[in-house]
N, C-alpha and C positions, 0 to 999 in steps of 0.2 A: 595258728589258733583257729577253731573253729569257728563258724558261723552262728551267734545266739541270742535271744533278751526278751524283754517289755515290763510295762509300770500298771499304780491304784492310785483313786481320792473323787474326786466330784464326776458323781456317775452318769455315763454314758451307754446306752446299749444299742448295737446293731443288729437286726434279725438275720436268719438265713437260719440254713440247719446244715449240722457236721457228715463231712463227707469223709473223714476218719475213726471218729468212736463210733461204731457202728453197732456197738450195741448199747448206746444212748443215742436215740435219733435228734431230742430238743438239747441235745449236748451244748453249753456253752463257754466255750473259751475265755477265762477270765486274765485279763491283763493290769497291773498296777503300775501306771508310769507317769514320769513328771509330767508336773501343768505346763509345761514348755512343750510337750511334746501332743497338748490336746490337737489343736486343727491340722498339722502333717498326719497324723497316725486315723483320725477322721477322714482322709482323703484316702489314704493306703487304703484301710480296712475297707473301705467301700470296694475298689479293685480288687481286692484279697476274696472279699464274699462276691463276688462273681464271679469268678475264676476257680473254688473252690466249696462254696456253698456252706464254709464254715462260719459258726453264729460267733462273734466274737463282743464281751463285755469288755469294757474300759472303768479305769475306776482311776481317778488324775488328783493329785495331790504335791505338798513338796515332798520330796524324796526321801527327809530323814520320818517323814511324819507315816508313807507308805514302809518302810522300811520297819518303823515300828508295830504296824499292822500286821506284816507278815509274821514278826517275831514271835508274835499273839497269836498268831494259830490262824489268820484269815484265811480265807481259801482262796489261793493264789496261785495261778499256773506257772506265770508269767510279769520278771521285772523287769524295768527298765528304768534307770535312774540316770540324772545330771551330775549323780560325781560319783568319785569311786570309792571315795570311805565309806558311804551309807551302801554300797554293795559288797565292799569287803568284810564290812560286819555280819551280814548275812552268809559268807563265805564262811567267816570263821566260827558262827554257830553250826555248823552244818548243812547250814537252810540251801546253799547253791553251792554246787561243783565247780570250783576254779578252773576245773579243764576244759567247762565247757561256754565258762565267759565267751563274749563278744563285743567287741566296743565298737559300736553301734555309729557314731556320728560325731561331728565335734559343731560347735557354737560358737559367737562371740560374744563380747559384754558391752554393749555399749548405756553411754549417758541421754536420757530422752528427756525433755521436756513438752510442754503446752505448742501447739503450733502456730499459737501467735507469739513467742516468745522470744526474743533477741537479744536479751541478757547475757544467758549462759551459752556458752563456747568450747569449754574445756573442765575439766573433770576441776582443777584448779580454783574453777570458778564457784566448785558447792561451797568454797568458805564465806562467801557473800550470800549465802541465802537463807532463808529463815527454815525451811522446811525440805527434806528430802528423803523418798522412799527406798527400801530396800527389802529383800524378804529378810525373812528371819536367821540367822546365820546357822545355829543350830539344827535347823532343819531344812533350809532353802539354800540349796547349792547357789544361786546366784547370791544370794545375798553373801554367804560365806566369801564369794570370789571379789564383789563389790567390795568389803571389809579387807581383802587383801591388796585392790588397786589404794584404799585409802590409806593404807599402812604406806606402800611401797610410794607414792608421792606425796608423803610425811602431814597427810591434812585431817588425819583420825581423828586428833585430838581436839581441831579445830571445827569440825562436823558432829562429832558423836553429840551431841545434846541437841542437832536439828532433823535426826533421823528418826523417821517413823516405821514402824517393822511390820509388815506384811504375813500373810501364812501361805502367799505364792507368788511366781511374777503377775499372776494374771491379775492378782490386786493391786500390785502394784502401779499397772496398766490406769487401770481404773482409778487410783489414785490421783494420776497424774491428767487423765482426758478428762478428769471431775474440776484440776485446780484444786484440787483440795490436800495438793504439796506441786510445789514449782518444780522440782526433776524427782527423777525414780531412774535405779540402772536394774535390768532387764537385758536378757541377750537380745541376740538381732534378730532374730525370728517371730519374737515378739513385739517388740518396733517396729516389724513390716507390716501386721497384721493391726496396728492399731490406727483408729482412724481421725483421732483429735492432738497427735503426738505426733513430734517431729525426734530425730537421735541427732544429739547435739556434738556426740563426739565418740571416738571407737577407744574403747581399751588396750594397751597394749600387748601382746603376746606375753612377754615377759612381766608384766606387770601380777598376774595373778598365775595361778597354778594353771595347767592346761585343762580345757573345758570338754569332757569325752565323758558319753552316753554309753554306761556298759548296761550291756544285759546277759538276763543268764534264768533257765528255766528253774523252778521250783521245785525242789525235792518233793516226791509222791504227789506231783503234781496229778490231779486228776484228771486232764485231757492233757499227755504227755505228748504225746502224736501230733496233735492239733499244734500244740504250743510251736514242736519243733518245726510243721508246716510255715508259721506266722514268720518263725525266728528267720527260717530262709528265705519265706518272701521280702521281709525289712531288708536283707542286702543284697536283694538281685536289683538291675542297673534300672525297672521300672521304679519302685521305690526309693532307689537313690536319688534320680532325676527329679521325683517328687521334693524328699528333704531338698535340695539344691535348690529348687525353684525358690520356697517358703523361709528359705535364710542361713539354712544348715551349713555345714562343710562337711566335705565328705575327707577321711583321715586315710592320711599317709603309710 
């Protein structure tokens, strides 16, 4: 399988100017990817426009929500999503080439609470509590995956009326270092990065579907060249090393 991907939603832009559309010199590279993926792809891009002076826009959202943007006709080079249905949708309108997928990275799920918190323990432990965050299942791959740990350790039914639904992890976040809900599940990259939250407990592999980052360029994409630049920088071992650091996993 080839080498490919990137995401949209709460916008971000980096200057530089393209050293492939050459004949757009303030050419810029638009990417749509999950909010999971805002501060690693922050850190790349910055090395990425050094190394190649290409201008590259971020636009960070959850997945099904960028997903539906594309669908609409945004103008989208490049996706990159936290799961694989909201990319195969896009496969099967025509909007991305299966053959040129790339599954980009993998995640975990963990349980986070407040960092003064020593109640909860184990995933077990949300049936005692009053309030807990998740994104929105429909459009928030973590939350979808959260929804599948709570099925699979039979505690859905005992939770569902104290979950409050988010429109990304990063609210999630925020949720939870506000107190203003006692846990939120979030992958681990997002629980390193936060700084009033502790992860009270890891998900189990089997517990939820596996957690892989496909990406895949954009049909008539408008900086085609550029995109596929970016697509190859995301899996050379500088980039990897990045995700790695920040909580990623890098896939088998």
């Amino acid at each position: 399988m080839r080498k490919l991907f990137l995401g949209l939603g709460a916008l971000a832009v980096v200057s530089g100017c393209s050293g492939f559309q050459e004949e757009d010199e303030n050419s810029e590279l638009t990417v749509s990817a999950a909010a999971s993926l805002q501060g690693v792809l922050g850190e790349i891009e910055t090395q990425f426009e050094e190394e190649t002076g290409i201008d590259v826009t971020f636009n960070y959202g959850g997945s099904g929500s960028l997903k539906q943007q594309i669908s609409q006709g945004a103008p989208v080079d490049l996706y990159i999503s936290a799961a694989e249905n909201h990319f195969e949708e896009l496969v099967d309108e025509g909007l991305i080439s299966e053959s040129e997928r790339v599954d980009l990275i993998g995640n975990e799920l963990v349980l986070v609470v407040p960092r003064d918190d020593f109640d909860i323990a184990t995933f077990e432990d949300l049936t005692e509590v009053e309030s807990i965050s998740i994104g929105t299942p429909e459009t928030v791959p973590a939350g979808a995956y959260a929804r599948e740990v709570f099925e699979e350790l039979g505690i859905l039914e005992d939770v569902e009326g104290q979950i409050v639904f988010a429109k990304d992890v990063r609210q999630v976040l925020t949720y939870v270092e506000s107190d203003n809900v006692e846990a939120g599940v979030v992958y681990n990259s997002d629980a390193l990065a936060g700084e009033q939250l502790k992860i009270a407990a890891f998900a189990e592999e089997d517990w939820h579907t596996p957690i892989v980052y496909p990406a895949g360029i954009i049909e008539g994409a408008d900086y085609r060249e550029d995109a596929e630049a970016f697509l190859e920088y995301l899996q050379s071992d500088e980039a990897l090393a990045i995700f790695e650091e920040l909580g990623f996993q890098r896939l088998n």
